[in-house]
C-alpha positions in Angstrom: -44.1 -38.8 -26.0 -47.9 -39.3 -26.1 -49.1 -39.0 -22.9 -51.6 -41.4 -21.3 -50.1 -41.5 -18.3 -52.9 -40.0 -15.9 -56.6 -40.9 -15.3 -57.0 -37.8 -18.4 -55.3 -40.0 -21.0 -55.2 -36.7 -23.1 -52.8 -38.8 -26.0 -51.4 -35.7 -26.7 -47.4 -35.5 -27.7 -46.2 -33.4 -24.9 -42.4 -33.3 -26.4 -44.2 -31.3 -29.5 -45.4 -28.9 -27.5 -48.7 -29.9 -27.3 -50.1 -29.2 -23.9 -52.7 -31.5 -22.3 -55.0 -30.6 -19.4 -52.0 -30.0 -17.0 -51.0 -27.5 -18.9 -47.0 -28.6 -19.3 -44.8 -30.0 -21.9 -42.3 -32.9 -21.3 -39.8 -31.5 -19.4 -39.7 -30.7 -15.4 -41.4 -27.3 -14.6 -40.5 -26.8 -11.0 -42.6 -23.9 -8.9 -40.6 -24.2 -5.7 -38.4 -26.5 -4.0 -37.6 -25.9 -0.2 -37.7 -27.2 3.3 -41.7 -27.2 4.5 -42.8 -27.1 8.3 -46.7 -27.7 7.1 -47.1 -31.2 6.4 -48.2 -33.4 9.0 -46.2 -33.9 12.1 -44.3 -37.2 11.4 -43.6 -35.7 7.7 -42.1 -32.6 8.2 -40.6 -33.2 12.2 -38.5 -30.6 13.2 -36.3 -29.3 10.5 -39.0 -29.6 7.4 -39.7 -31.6 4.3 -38.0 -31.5 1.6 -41.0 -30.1 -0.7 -40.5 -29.9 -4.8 -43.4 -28.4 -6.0 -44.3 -28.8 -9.6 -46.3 -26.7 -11.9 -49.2 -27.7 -13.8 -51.8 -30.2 -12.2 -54.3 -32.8 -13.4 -57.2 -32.0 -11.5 -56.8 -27.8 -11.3 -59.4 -27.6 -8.4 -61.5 -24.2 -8.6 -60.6 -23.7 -4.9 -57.0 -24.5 -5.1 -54.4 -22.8 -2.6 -51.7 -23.2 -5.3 -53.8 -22.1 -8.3 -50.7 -20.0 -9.6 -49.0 -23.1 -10.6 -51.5 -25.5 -10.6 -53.5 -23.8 -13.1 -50.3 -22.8 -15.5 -46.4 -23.8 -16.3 -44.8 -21.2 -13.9 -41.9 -22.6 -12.8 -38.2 -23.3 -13.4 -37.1 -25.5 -16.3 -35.4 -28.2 -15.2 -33.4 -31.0 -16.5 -32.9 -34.9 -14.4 -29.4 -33.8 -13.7 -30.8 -31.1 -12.2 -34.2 -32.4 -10.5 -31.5 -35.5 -8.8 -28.8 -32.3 -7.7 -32.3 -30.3 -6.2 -33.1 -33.6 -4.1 -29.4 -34.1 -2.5 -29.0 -30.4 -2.0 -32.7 -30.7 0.1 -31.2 -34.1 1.8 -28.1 -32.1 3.0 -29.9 -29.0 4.5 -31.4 -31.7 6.8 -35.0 -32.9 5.0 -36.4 -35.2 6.6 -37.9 -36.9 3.1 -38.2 -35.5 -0.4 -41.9 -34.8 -1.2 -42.8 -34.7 -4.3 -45.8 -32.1 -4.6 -48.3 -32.4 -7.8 -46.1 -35.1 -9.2 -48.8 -37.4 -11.2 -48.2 -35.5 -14.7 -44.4 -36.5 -14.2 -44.5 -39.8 -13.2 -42.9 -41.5 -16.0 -40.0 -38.6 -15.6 -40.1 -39.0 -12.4 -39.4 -42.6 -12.8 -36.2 -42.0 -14.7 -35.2 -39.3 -11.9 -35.7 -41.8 -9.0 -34.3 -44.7 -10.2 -31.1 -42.8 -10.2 -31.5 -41.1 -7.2 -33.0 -43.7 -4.7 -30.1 -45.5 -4.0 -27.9 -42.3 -2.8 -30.8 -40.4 -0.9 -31.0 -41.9 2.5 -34.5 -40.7 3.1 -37.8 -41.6 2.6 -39.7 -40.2 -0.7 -42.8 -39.1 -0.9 -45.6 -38.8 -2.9 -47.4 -35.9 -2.5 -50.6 -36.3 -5.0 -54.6 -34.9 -5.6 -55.0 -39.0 -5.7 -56.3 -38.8 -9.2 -53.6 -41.9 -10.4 -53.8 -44.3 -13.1 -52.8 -48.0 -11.7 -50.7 -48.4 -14.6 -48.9 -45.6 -13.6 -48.5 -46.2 -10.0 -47.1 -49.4 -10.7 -44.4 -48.3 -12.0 -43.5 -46.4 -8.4 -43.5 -49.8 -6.6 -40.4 -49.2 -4.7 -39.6 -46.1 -5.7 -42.0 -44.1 -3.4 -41.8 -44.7 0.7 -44.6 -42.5 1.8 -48.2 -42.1 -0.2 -49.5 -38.7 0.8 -52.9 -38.5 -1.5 -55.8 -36.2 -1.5 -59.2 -38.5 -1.4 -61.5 -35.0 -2.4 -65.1 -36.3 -3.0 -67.1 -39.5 -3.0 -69.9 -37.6 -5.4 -69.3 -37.5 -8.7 -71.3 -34.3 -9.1 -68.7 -32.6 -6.3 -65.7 -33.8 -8.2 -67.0 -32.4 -11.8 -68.0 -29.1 -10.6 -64.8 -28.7 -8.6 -62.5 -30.6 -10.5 -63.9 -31.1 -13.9 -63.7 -35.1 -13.3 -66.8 -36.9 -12.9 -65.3 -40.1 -12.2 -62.8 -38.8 -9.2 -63.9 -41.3 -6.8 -64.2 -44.3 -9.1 -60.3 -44.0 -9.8 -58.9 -42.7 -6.4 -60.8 -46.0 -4.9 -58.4 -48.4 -6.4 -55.3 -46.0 -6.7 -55.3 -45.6 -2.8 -56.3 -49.7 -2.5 -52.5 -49.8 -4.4 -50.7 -47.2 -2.6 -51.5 -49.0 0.6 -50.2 -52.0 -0.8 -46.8 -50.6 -1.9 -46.3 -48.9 1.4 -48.1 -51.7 3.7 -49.2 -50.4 7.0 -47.5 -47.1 8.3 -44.2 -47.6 10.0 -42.1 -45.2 11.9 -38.5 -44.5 12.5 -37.6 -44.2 16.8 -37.7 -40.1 16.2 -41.4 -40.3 15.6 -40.9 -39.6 11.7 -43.0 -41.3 9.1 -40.5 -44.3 7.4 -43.2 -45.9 5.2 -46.9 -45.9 4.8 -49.8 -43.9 3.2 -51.6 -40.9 4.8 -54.9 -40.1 3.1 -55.6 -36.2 3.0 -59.0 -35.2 3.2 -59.8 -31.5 3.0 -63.7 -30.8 4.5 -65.4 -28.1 2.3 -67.8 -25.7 3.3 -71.5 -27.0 2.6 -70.2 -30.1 1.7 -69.9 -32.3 5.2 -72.3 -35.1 4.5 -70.3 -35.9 0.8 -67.2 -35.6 3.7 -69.6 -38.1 6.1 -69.9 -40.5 3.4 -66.9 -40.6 2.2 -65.0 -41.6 5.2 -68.2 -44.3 5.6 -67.2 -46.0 2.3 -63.0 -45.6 3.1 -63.5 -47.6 5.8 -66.0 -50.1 4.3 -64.0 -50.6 1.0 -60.0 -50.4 2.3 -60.5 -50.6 6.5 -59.4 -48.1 9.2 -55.8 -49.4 9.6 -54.1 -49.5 6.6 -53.3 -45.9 6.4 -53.8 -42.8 8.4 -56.4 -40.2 7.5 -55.5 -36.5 7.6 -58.5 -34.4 8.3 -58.0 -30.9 7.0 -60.1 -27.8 7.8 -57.5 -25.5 6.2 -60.0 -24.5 4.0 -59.8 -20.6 2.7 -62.3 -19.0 0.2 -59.6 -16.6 -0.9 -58.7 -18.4 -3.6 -62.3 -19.7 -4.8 -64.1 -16.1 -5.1 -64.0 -15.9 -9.0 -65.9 -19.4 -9.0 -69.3 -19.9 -9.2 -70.0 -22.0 -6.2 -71.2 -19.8 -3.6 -70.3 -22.5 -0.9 -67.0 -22.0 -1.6 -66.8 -18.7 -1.2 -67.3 -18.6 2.9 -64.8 -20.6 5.1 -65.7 -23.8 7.0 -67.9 -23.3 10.3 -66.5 -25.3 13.4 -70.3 -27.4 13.5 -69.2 -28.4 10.0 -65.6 -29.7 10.8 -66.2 -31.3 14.5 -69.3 -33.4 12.7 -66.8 -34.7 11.0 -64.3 -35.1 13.2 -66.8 -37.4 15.2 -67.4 -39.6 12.9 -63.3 -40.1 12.3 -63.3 -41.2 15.7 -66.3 -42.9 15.6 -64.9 -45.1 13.1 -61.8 -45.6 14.4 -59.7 -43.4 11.6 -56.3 -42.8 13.6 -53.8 -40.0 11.9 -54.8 -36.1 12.3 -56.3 -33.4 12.6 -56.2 -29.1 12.0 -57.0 -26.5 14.2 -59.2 -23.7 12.9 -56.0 -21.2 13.1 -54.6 -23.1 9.9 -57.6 -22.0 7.7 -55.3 -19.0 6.4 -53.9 -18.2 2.9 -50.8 -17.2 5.1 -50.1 -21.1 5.0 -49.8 -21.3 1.2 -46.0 -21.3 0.4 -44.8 -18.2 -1.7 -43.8 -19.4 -5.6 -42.2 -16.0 -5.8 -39.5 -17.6 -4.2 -37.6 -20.9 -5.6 
C-alpha cells in the first residue's frame, strides 16, 4: 500500500515495512483502548468515552502529552476482527461514543473497520484528530464519523514548523475543518446532554504564544463563522513533556493573563463550547499506555 493518505503524502509502501513519518506499518498499532472521563462534557457524560488510542502520529508535536506513542509504534498489534470486537466490548461497558484518538494515519483501515462496524454500534463515532487531514481522505469518512473532534494548533506557519515540523499546518486544517463541519452539520444533542453529531474544534493556548492563539480564533470565525461548531479552549498545557526541546517558551506552563486574554476574545466573538480550569494543566491527566 503506498501511502498518500495524509497531508505528508510520504508514498512510501507501508505493507513492506517501510515506515513513513508516523512511524507505523499497515496494520493497527493500538496504545490503549478504555473508557475516558477527560474529553469534553457532552463527549465523555457520565460513564466515559470509549477512547482507542493509536500509536504513531502525523504531526509528532515537540510538546506532546502522548509523546510515548505518538512519537513510536508502541502498541498492540491488531487485526479488523479485532479493532471491530475492541469497539463492541467498549459499547457494552457503557461508552457513550467510540473515539478514535490519532486516527488520520489509519483512515483508509479505518474505513474498512467502520463500514463493518457502523451499522451494529448504536453510538456515535468520533474522530479524535491533530486536524492535519487530507480532503481526499476525509471524504471518504462521510457517514462514517458522527462527531469531528480536531486540534486547530497554529495559524503561523513558523509556530506549526518549529512545533510540528509542518509549515503549511494552517493552510490544510482551514479546508479539512470547512469539510468536517459539513459532514457533521451544526452540533446536535441527544435529551441526556450528550453530543449526537457535530464538530468541536480543540484549541490548546501555548505559553508565549497568545497573540498566534488571538489570531487564530480571528480568522476561524472570519473564514467558517462562530456557529458551525463548538470551540474547546484548552489551557491544559504542561511543560513536562517539552523540556528536551529547544523552545524555551515551552518549557514553563501557561500564566492565567495568557489564557483569560483569550478567553475574552472567545466570548467576544461569540465562540460557544468550553473551557479548562487551570487545575487540568497536570501530566496527571495524560492516560497511562502502560495499561491497555
Amino acid at each position: 500500500m503506498r501511502c498518500n493518505q495524509c497531508p505528508r503524502k510520504c508514498n512510501i509502501n507501508r505493507e513492506g515495512g517501510t515506515l513513513g513519518f508516523c512511524g507505523v506499518g499497515s496494520g493497527f498499532s493500538v496504545a490503549r483502548a478504555a473508557l475516558h472521563p477527560w474529553e469534553e462534557p457532552p463527549i465523555s457524560g457520565s460513564l466515559g468515552s470509549g477512547t482507542i488510542f493509536f500509536s504513531g502520529c502525523n504531526l509528532r508535536c515537540v510538546f506532546c502529552q502522548n509523546y510515548r506513542v505518538s512519537h513510536s509504534a508502541i502498541g498492540t498489534p491488531m487485526s479488523e476482527k479485532e479493532l471491530i470486537r475492541t469497539m463492541l466490548c467498549l459499547r457494552d461497558e457503557g461508552a457513550h461514543n467510540i473515539n478514535l484518538v490519532t486516527p488520520s494515519h489509519y483512515t483508509q483501515q479505518l474505513v474498512r473497520v467502520l463500514e463493518k462496524v457502523k451499522p451494529d454500534l448504536g453510538i456515535p463515532v468520533v474522530w479524535n484528530s491533530g486536524g492535519y487531514e487530507s480532503l481526499e481522505s476525509l471524504r471518504m469518512l462521510d457517514g462514517l464519523v458522527d462527531i469531528y473532534l480536531p486540534d486547530c494548533k497554529y495559524l503561523s506557519s513558523e509556530l506549526s514548523a518549529a512545533y510540528s515540523a509542518a509549515p503549511d499546518y494552517f493552510s490544510v486544517v482551514l479546508p479539512a475543518l470547512r469539510e468536517m463541519c459539513r459532514q457533521s452539520g451544526r452540533p446536535q444533542f441527544g435529551g441526556d446532554g450528550m453530543l449526537l453529531r457535530g464538530t468541536v474544534v480543540r484549541h490548546l493556548v501555548l505559553p508565549g504564544c497568545r497573540q498566534d492563539s488571538i489570531a487564530l480564533l480571528h480568522t476561524l470565525a472570519k473564514s467558517i463563522g462562530t456557529d458551525r461548531f463548538l470551540l474547546s479552549l484548552m489551557c491544559q498545557y504542561t511543560p513536562d513533556f517539552a523540556q528536551h526541546c529547544a523552545h524555551r517558551n515551552l518549557h514553563r506552563k501557561l500564566t492565567s493573563f495568557e489564557y483569560q486574554s483569550v478567553l475574552d476574545v472567545v466570548a467576544e466573538l461569540g465562540f460557544e463550547g468550553f473551557s479548562q480550569d487551570a487545575s487540568s494543566a497536570t501530566a496527571a491527566f495524560t492516560p497511562n499506555f502502560s495499561e491497555n
